[in-house]
C-alpha positions in Angstrom: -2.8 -4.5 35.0 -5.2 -1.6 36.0 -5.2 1.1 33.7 -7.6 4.3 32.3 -10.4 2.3 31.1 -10.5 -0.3 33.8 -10.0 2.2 36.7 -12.9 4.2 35.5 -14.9 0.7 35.3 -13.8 0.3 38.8 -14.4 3.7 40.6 -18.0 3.8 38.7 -18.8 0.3 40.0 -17.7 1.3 43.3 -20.1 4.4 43.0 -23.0 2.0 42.4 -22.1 -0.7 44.7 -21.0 1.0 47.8 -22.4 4.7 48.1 -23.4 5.2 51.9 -21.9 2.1 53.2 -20.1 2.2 56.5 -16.9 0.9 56.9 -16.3 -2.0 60.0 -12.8 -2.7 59.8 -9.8 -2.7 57.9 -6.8 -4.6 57.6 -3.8 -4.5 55.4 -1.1 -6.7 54.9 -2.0 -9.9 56.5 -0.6 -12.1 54.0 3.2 -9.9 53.1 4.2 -9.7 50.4 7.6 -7.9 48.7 6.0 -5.4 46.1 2.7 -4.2 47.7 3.4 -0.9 48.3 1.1 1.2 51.1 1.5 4.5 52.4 2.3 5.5 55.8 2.0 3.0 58.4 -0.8 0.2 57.6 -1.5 -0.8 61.2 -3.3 2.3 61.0 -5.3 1.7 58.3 -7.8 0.3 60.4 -8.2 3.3 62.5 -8.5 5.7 59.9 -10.7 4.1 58.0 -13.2 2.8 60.5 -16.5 4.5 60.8 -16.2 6.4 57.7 -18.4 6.3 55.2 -18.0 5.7 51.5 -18.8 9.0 49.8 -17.7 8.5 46.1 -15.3 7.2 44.2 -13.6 8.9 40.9 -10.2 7.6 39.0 -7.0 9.5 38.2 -5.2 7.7 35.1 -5.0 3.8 35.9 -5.7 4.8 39.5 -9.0 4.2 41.1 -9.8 6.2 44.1 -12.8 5.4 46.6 -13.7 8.3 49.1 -14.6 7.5 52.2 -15.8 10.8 54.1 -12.2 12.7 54.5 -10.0 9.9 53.7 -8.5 8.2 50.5 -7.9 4.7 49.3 -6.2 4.6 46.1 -5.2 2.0 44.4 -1.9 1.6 41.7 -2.2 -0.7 38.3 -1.1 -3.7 39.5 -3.5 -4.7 42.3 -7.0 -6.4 42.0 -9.8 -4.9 43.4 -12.6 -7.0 44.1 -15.9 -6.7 45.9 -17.2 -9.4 48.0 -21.1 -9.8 48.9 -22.0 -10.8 52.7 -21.2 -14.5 53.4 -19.2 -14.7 50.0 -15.8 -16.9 50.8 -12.9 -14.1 50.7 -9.3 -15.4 49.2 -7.0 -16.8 51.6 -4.5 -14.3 51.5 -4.7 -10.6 50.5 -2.8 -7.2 50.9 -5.9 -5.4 51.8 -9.3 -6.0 53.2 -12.2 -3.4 53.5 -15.3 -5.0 55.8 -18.7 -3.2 56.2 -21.7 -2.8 57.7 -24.2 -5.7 56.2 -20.6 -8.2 56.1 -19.9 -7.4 52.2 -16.4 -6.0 51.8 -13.6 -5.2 49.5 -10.9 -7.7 49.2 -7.4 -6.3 47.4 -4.4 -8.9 46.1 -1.1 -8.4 44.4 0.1 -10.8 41.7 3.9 -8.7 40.6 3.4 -5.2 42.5 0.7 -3.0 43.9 0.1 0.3 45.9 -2.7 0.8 47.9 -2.7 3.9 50.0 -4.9 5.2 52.5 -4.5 8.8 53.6 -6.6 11.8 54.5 -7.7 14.0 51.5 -4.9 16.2 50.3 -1.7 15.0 51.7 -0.5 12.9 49.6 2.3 14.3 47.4 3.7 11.0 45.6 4.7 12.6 42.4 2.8 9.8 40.7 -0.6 10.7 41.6 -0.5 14.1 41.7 0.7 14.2 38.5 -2.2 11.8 37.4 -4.4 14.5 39.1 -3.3 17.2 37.3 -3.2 16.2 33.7 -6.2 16.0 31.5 -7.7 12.7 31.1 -7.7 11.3 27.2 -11.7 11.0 28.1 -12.0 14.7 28.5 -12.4 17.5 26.3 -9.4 19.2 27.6 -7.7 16.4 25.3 -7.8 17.8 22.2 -5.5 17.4 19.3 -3.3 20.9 20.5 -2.6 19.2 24.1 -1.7 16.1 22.4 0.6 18.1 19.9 2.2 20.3 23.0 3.4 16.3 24.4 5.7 16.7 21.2 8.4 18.3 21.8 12.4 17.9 20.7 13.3 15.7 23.0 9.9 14.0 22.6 10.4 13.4 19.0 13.6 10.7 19.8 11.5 8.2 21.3 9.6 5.3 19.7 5.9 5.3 19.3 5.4 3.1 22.7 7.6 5.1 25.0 5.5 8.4 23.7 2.6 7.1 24.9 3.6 5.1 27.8 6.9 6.3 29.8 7.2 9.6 31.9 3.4 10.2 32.7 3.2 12.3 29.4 -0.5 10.6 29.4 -1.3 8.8 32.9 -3.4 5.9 32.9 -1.6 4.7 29.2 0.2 2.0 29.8 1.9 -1.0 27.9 -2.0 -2.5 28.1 -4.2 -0.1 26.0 -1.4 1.0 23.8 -1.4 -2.0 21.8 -4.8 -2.1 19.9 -3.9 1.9 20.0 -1.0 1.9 17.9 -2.2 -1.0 15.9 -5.3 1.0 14.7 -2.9 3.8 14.2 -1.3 1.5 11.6 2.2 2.2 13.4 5.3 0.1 14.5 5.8 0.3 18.4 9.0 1.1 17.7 9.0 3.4 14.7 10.2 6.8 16.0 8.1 9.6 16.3 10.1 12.1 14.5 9.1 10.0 11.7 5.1 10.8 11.4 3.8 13.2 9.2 1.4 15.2 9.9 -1.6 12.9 8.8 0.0 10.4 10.6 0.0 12.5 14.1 -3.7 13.4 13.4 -4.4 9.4 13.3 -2.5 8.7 16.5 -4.3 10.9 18.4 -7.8 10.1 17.3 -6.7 6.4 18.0 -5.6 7.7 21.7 -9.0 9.3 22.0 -11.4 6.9 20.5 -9.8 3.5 21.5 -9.7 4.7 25.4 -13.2 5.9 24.6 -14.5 2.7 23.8 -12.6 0.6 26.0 -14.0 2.2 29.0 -17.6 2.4 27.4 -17.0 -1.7 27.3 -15.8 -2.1 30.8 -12.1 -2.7 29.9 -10.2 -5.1 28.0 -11.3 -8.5 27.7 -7.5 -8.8 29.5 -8.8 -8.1 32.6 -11.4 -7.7 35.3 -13.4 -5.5 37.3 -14.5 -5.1 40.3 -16.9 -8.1 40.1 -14.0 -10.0 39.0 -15.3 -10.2 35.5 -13.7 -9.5 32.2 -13.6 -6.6 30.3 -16.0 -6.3 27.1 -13.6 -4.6 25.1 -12.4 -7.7 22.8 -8.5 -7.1 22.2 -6.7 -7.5 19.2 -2.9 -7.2 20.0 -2.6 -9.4 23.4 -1.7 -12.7 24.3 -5.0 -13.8 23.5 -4.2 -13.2 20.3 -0.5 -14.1 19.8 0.5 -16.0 16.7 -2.8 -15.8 15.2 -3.6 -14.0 12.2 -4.6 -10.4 11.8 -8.2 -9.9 11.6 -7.4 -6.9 9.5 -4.9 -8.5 6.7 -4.3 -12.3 8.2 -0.5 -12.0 8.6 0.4 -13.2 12.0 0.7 -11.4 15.0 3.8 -11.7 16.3 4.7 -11.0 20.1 8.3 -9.7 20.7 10.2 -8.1 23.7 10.6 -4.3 23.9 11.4 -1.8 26.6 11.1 -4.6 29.3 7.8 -5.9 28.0 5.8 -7.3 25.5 4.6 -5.8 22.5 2.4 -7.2 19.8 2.3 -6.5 16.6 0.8 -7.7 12.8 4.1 -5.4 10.3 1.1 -6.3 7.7 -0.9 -3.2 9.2 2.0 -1.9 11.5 5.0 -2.1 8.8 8.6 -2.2 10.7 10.3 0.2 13.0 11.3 2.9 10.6 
């Protein structure tokens, strides 16, 4: 699944790939599908999007956004974005499909569930990405150690370690993904509670928050998953299911993968301890 490091991987690829390029033809839903997701009506897609050209692209948490002249297409976690050189054979099915001038395009499928939106610049009000608009991205400056602190609050303090980081938008573009190596170089329990840390302990989690985003996106993303190229990630994980049931590169107790919050989690309770 898409998130902050491999939708800045994405958008910056995009930047580099596709500047200037014209855009033929588009065509969304061809193969349907129950959970992709697209805003407005699709059959239009190809009319708004024809003619324009591809101006930048930037990402908003674990959305990435490609500008084309005064329109949108944005793109949620769970969709593959891949680009396609002229006379490359394009999947047989897909959810969304970008053509250009020259015959290379951009071909988008849904595995689970997937947005992809198209809409002129500024109306879209989904709460979802305006919210990941509006909040300082982990990678910026703006995300220092008394923004992170303000995300603690009383109500804040009840939850676990994973549904701090990754539940309500408090930090969009942190998902169930990154969170793993995060909290495992923060040497804490997915499910210890955060009313629990000290104050050391807070200071640790948010450098881990800053510097494992950090250098996931300097690496492309995670070795989990692919960008726009369709190649992995250089980031090497440690908690994933590459990794399940083997041991701990840290201490060599066994990561174990267990089910939490309606997903996986993985964790090594030599390093991480128990829930406390």
């Amino acid at each position: 699944m898409l998130e902050l490091p491999e939708a800045q991987t994405i958008a910056k690829q995009v930047r580099e790939t596709l500047a200037r390029k014209v855009i033929t033809n588009a065509v969304a839903a061809t193969s349907p599908h129950g959970f992709a997701w697209y805003y407005g009506d699709h059959s239009l897609y190809g009319q708004m999007l024809a003619g324009k050209k591809i101006t930048g692209a930037e990402s908003y948490g674990g959305r990435p956004e490609i500008w084309a002249e005064d329109m949108r297409i944005s793109f949620g976690d769970g969709v593959n974005v891949r680009y396609y050189a002229a006379g490359a054979k394009l999947p047989a099915k897909h959810q969304l499909l970008i053509e250009f001038e020259g015959g290379d395009a951009i071909c988008c499928t849904v595995q689970m569930y997937g947005g992809m939106w198209v809409f002129p610049d500024g109306t879209n009000e989904d709460f979802y990405y305006l919210v990941s608009k509006e909040k300082p991205s982990p990678l910026s400056p703006d995300f220092d150690d008394d923004y992170f602190n303000s995300l603690l609050t009383d109500e804040t303090r009840k939850l676990s370690a994973k549904a701090f980081l990754a539940t309500e938008q408090r930090i969009p573009g942190l998902g169930n993904g990154v969170l793993q190596d995060i909290l495992w170089n923060a040497k804490m329990h997915p499910k210890r509670k955060m009313s629990t840390l000290s104050d050391k302990e807070l200071g640790e989690f948010y450098h881990a928050v800053k510097n494992l985003l950090s250098e996931m996106t300097e690496k492309r993303g995670r070795d989990t998953e692919k960008d726009l190229f369709g190649v992995p990630g250089g980031y090497r994980t440690t908690m994933s299911r590459n990794n399940d049931g083997m041991p701990c590169p840290a201490c060599g107790d066994l990561i174990r993968r267990m089910a939490y919050m309606g997903g996986n989690v993985y964790v090594c309770e030599g390093c991480q301890g128990t829930a406390k």
